[in-house]
C-alpha positions as a LaTeX table, in Angstrom:
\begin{tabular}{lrrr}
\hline
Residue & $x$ (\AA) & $y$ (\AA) & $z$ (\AA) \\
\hline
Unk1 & 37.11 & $-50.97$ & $-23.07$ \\
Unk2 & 36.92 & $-47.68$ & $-20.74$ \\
Unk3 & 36.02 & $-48.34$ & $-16.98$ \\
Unk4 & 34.51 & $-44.88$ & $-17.13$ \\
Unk5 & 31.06 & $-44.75$ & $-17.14$ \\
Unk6 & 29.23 & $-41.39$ & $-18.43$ \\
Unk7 & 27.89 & $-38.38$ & $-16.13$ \\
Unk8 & 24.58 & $-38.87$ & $-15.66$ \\
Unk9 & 21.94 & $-36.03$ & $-15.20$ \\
Unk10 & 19.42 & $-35.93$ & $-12.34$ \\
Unk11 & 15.91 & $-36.71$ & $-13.19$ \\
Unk12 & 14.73 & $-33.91$ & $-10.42$ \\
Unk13 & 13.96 & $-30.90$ & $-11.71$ \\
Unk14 & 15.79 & $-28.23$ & $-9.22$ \\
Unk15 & 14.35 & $-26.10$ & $-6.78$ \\
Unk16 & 13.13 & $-22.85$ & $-8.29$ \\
Unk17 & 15.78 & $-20.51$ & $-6.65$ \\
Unk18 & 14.02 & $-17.69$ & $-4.05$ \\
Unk19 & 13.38 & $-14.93$ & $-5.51$ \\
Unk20 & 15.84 & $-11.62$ & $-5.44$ \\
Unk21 & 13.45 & $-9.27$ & $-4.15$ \\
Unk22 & 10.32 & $-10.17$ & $-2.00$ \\
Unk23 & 7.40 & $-8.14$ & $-2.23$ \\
Unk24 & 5.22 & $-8.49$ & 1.15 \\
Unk25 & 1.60 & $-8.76$ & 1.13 \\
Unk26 & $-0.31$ & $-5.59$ & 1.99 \\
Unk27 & $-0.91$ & $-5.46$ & 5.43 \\
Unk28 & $-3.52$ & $-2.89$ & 7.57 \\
Unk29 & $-1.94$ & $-0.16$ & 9.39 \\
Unk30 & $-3.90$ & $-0.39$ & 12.43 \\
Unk31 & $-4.19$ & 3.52 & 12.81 \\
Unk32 & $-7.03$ & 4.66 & 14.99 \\
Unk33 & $-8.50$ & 7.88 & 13.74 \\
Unk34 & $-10.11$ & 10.22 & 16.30 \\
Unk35 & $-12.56$ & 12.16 & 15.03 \\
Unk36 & $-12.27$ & 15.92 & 14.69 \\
Unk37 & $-15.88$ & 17.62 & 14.82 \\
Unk38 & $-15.98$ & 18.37 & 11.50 \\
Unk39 & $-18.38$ & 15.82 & 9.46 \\
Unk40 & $-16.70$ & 16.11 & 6.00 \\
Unk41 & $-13.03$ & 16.48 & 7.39 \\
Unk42 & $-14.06$ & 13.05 & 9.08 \\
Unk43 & $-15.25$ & 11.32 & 6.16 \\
Unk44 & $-12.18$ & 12.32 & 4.19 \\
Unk45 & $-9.44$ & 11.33 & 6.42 \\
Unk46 & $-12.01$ & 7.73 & 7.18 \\
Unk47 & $-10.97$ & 7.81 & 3.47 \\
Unk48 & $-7.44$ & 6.96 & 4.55 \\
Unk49 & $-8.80$ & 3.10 & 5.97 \\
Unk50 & $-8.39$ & 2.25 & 1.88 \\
Unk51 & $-4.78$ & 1.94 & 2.50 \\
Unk52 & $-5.36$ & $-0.78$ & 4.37 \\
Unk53 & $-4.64$ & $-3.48$ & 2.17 \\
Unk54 & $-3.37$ & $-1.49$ & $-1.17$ \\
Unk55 & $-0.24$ & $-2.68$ & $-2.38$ \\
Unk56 & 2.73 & 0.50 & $-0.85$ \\
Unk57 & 3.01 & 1.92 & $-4.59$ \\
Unk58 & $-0.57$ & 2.88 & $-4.75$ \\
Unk59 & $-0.17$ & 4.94 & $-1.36$ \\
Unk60 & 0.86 & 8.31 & $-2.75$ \\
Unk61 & $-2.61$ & 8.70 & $-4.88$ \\
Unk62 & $-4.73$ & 7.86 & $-2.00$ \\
Unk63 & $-2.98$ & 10.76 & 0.10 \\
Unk64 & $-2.97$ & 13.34 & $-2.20$ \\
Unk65 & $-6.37$ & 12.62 & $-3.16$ \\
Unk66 & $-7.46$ & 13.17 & 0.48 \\
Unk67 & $-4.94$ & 15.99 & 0.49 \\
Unk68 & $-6.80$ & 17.63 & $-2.32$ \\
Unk69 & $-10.18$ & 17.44 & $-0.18$ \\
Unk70 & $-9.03$ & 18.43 & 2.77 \\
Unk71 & $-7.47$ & 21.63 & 1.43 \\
Unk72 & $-11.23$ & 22.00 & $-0.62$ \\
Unk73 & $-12.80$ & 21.71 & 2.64 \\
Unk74 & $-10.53$ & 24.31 & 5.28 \\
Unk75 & $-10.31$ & 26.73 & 2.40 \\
Unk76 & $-13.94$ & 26.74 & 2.20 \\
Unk77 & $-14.10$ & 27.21 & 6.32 \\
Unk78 & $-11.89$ & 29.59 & 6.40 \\
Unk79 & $-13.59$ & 31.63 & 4.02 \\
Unk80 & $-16.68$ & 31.22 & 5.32 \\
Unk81 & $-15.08$ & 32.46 & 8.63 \\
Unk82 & $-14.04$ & 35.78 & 7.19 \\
Unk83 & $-17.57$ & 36.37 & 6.25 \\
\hline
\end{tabular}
């Protein structure tokens, strides 16, 4: 007879390992904006609160989409200032 006895296995499951990358939760960026004057240049850049609490990757659409505007909006006062 062997005096060995087999390998047992743990009943445990193991710990899930951590994961290799962490992604944080969105978090607000606690920017004051100061208002300008200008109504509609003011609602667009208020438009810039969305990022509060959009995941980082979605950032770059929100800013040129207020980008966009704003140009809209000075070209359109500057032109009416050369009239």
């Amino acid at each position: 007879m062997s005096d060995q006895q087999p390998a047992t296995t743990s009943a445990e499951p193991a710990e899930p390992a951590e994961p290799l990358f962490h992604t944080p939760e969105p978090q607000p960026l606690g920017v004051e904006l100061l208002p300008t004057g200008h109504d509609e240049v003011d609602a667009e850049l208020a438009g810039l609160s969305r990022l509060d609490g959009v995941p980082t990757v979605e950032h770059p659409a929100v800013y040129e989409n207020v980008q966009q505007r704003l140009n809209t909006i000075l070209t359109s006062l500057d032109e009416h200032a050369r009239s």
